[in-house]
C-alpha positions in Angstrom: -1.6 39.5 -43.9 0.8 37.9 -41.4 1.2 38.4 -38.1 4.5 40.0 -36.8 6.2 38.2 -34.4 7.6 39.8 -31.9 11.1 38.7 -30.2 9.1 38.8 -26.7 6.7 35.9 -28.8 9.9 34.3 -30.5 11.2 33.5 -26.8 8.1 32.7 -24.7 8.2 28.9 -23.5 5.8 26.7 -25.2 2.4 25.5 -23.0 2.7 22.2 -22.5 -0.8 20.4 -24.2 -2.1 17.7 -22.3 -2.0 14.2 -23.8 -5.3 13.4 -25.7 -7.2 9.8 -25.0 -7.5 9.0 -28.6 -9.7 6.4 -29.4 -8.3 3.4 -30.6 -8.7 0.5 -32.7 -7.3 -2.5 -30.7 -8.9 -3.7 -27.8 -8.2 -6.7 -25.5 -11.2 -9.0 -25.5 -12.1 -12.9 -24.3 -15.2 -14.5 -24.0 -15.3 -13.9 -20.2 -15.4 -10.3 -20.4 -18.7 -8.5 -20.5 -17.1 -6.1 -23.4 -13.7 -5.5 -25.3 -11.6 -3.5 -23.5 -9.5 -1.1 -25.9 -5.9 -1.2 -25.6 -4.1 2.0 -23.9 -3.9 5.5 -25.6 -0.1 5.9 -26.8 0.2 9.3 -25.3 0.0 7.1 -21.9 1.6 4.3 -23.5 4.3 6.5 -24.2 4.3 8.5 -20.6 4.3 4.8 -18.8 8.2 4.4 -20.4 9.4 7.4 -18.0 8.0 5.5 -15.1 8.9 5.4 -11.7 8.7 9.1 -12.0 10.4 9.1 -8.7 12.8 6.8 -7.0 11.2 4.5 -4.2 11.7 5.3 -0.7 12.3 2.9 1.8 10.6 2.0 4.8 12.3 -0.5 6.9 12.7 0.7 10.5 9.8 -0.5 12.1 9.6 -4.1 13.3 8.9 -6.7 10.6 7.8 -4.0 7.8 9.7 -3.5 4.8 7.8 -1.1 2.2 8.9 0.8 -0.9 7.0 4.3 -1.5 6.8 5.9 -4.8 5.7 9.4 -4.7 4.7 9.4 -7.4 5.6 6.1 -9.8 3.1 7.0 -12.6 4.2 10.2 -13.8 2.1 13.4 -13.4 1.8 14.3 -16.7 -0.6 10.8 -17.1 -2.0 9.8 -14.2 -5.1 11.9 -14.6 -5.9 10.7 -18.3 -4.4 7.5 -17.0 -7.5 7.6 -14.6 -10.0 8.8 -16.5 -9.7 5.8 -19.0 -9.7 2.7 -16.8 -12.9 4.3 -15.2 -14.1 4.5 -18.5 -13.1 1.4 -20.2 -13.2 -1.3 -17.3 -16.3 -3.2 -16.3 -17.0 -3.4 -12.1 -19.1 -4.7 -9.9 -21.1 -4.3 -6.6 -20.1 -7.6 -4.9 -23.4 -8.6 -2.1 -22.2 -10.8 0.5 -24.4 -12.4 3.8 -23.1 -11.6 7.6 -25.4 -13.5 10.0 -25.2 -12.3 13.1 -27.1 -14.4 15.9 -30.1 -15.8 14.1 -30.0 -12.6 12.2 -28.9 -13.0 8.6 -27.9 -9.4 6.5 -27.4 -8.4 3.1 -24.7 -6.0 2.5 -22.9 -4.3 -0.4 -19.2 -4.4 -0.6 -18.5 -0.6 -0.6 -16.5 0.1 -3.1 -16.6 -0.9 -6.7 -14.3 -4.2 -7.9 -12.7 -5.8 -10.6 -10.4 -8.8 -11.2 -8.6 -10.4 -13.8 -5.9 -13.4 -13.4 -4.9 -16.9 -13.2 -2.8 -18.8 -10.5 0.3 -20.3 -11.2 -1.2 -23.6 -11.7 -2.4 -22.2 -15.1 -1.8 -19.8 -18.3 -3.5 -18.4 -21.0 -3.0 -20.1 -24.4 -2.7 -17.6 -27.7 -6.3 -18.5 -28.2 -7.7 -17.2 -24.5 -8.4 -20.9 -23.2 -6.9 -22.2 -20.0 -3.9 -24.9 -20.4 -2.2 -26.0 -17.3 1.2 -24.5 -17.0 3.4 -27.5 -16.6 2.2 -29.2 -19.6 0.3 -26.5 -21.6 -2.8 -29.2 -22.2 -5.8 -27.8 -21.6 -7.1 -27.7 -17.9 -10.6 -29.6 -17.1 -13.4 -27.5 -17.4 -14.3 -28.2 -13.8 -11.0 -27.0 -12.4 -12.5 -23.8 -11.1 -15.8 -22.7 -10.4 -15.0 -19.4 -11.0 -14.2 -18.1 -14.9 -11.0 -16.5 -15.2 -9.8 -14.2 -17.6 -6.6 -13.1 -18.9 -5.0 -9.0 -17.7 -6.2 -7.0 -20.0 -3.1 -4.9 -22.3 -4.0 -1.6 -20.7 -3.4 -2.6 -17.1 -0.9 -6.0 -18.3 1.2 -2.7 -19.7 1.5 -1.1 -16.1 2.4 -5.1 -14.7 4.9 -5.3 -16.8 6.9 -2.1 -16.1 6.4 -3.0 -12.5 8.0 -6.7 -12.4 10.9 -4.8 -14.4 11.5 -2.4 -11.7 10.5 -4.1 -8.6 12.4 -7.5 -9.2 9.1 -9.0 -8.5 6.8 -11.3 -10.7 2.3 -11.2 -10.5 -0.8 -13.0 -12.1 -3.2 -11.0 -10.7 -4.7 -8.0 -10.2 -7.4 -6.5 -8.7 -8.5 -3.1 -9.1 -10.9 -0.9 -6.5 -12.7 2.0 -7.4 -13.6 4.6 -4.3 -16.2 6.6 -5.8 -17.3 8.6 -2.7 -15.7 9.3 0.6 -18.3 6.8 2.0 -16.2 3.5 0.5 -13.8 2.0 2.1 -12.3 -0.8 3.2 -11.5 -2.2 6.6 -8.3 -3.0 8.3 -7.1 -6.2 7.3 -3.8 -8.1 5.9 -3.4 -10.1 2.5 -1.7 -13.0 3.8 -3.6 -15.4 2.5 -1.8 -19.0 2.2 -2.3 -19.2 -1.7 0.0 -15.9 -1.4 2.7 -17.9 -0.4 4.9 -17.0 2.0 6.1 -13.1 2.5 3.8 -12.0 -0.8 4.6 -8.5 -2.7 2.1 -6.8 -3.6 2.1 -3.2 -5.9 -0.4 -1.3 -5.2 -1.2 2.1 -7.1 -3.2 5.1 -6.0 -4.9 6.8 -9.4 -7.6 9.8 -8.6 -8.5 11.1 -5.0 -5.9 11.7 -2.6 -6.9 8.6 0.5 -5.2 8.0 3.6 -3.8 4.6 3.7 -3.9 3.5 7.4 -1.5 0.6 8.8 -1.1 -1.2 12.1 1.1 -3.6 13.6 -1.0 -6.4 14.7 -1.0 -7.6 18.1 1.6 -9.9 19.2 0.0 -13.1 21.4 1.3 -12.5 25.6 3.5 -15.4 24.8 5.2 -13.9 22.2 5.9 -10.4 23.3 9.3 -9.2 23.9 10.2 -5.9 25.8 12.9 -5.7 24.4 11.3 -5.4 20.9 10.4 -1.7 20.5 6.4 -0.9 20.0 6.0 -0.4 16.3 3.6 2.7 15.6 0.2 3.4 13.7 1.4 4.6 10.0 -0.6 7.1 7.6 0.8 7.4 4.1 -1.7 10.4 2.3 -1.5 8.5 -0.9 -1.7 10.8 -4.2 -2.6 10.2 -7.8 0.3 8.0 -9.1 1.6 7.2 -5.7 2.5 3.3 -5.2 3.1 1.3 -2.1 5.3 -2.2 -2.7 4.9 -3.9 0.3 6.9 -7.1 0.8 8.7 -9.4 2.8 7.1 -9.8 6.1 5.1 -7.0 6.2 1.2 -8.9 5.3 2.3 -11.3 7.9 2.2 -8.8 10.4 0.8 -5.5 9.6 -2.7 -4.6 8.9 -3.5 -1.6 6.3 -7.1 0.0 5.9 -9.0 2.8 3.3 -11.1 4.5 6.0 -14.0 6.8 5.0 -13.4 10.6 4.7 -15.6 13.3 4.1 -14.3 16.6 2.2 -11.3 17.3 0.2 -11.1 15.6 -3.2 -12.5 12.0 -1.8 -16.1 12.2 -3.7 -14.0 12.9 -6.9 -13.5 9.0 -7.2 -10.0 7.0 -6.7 -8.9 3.9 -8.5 -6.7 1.4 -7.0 -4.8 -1.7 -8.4 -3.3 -4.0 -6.9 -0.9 -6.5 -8.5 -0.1 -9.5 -7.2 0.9 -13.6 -7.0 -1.1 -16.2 -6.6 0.1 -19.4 -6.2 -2.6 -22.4 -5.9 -6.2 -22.8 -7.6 -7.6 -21.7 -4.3 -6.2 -18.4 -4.9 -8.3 -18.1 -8.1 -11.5 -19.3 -6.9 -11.3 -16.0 -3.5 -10.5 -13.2 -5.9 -13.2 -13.9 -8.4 -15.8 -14.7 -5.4 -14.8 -11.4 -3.6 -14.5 -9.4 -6.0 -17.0 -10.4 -9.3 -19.9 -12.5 -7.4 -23.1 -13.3 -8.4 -24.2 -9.3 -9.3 -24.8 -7.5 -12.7 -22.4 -5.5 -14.4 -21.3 -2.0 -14.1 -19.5 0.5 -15.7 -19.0 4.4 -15.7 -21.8 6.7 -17.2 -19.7 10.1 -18.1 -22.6 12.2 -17.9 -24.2 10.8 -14.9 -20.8 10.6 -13.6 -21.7 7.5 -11.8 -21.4 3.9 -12.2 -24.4 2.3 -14.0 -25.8 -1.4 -14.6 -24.8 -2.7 -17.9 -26.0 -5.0 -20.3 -25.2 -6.3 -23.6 -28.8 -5.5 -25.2 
C-alpha cells in the first residue's frame, strides 16, 4: 500500500546529495610514476566547469604586489571530495635534505609531504610519454636531466587547464604540498627563481584545513630606500578549502609568503596545496624534482590509519 503524500511533502525542497567519488576505469599512468593514477570522478569533473566559484579580488595597493584572491575558486559543493581524492590517489614523499652548520652536519625532513610533476619549456611529452624537445619534437638525450620527469597527471592537468583559461596565464608545472598536521609548514621565502623567468605567476590553491598564508615585503637595501615610498605592511590571507591566490607580476621579486605552524582549529585535519606554475630552462626541472621527490621511498595515504604510509610495488 502507497504512501500518501501530503501537499506539505509535495512542496518541501529536495536535500541536496553530496557528489559520490565513483571509482573509475581510466587512470593516467607513465613509467615514472610509482602507480596509475585514476582520472577525476565526473561529479568533480562536472563541478570544476562552474569554476571560479567567485570572482577574483584584487590586491594591488601595496608597493610592488599585484595578487588575485579567489574566495573560493573551486566551488564548495567539490572541494571536499575534490580533497579527499588527490590525498588518496597521488603518491608523496618525505624529501631528507643535509644543513651543516659549523662542522656540524644534520639530517632533516622537509615538513610537509611533496609531489611534482612537469617539464620545462625546453621539452614536451610525446603521445607515447617519452620526452621530445619542443622545438623539434626529436627525442631529448637521455642524459638531458638527471632528474625523471613525468607528464601532469588528468586529475590535476584538468584543474591547469581551467586555470590558464581564466587567468590569461600559461604553466608546466606543478607541485603539490600536503600539511598533514599543524606542525608542517613552510618558511618565509619567494619563488623567484631565474628559471621562473622574469615576474612569474603562480596559482596556488588551498584544498582541506583552513592555514594562514603569511607575506612580507622584503627589505629594501639603504641605498635603495625611498621615503617617499610608503612602508608596505605584513599581510595574512586565512586561506579556506577552494580558496586560490594568483600572484603575479612583481610580486615573487619582492615579497616573501610563509605556512607557519598552528596548533588547534581544523590544522591536524590535513591541507593540500598546488601550486601551478612556468618553468622556463632545464635547470628549472632538475630543482623541483630534487626538492620535492629526492632520494626517499614512496608514500601514499592509508584511509584507516589516516596517515601517510611507505609504499611499495610488492
Amino acid at each position: 500500500m502507497s504512501k500518501k503524500r501530503t501537499l506539505d511533502g509535495f512542496f518541501a525542497p529536495a536535500v541536496a546529495k553530496k557528489p559520490k567519488i565513483e571509482t573509475l576505469n581510466e587512470v593516467s599512468s607513465h613509467p615514472n610514476y610509482p602507480f596509475h593514477i585514476p582520472h577525476l570522478p565526473a561529479a568533480i569533473t562536472d563541478g570544476l566547469g562552474f569554476a571560479p566559484a567567485s570572482e577574483g579580488r584584487a590586491m594591488n595597493d601595496q608597493p610592488d604586489l599585484d595578487l588575485l584572491y579567489f574566495e573560493p575558486y573551486v566551488p564548495k559543493d567539490i572541494h571536499r571530495e575534490l580533497f579527499k581524492f588527490l590525498r588518496q590517489e597521488l603518491f608523496f614523499y618525505r624529501v631528507r635534505y643535509n644543513i651543516k652548520r659549523g662542522p656540524t652536519e644534520t639530517q632533516i625532513n622537509t615538513p610537509r609531504w611533496t609531489t611534482v610533476f612537469g617539464v620545462d619549456e625546453t621539452s614536451c611529452f610525446g603521445a607515447d610519454g617519452n620526452l621530445l624537445d619542443s622545438k623539434t619534437k626529436q627525442s631529448v638525450a637521455r642524459d638531458k636531466y638527471k632528474c625523471k620527469p613525468r607528464p601532469i597527471p588528468h586529475c590535476l592537468d584538468t584543474l591547469r587547464t581551467i586555470t590558464e583559461g581564466t587567468t590569461g596565464e600559461t604553466f608546466n608545472f606543478c607541485l603539490v604540498n600536503y600539511y598533514a598536521t599543524g606542525n608542517d609548514s613552510i618558511s618565509y621565502h619567494s619563488d623567484d627563481e631565474r628559471f621562473l623567468g622574469p615576474n612569474p605567476a603562480i596559482a596556488s590553491f588551498t584544498l582541506g584545513a583552513k592555514r594562514d598564508f603569511l607575506m612580507k615585503h622584503k627589505p629594501k637595501p639603504p641605498s635603495e630606500s625611498d621615503a617617499v615610498t610608503p612602508e608596505a605592511k605584513p599581510i595574512k590571507l586565512p586561506l579556506a578549502s577552494g580558496d586560490m591566490v594568483l600572484m603575479r607580476g612583481p610580486t615573487q621579486a619582492n615579497w616573501l609568503h610563509s605556512i607557519p605552524k598552528r596548533k588547534g582549529g581544523d590544522s591536524d585535519k590535513g591541507r593540500i596545496n598546488i601550486t601551478f606554475r612556468k618553468a622556463m630552462v632545464k635547470a628549472g626541472t632538475e630543482n623541483y624534482y630534487q626538492y620535492n621527490v629526492g632520494s626517499g621511498g614512496v608514500f601514499r595515504w592509508d584511509e584507516k590509519k589516516q596517515e601517510m604510509t611507505s609504499w611499495s610495488a610488492s
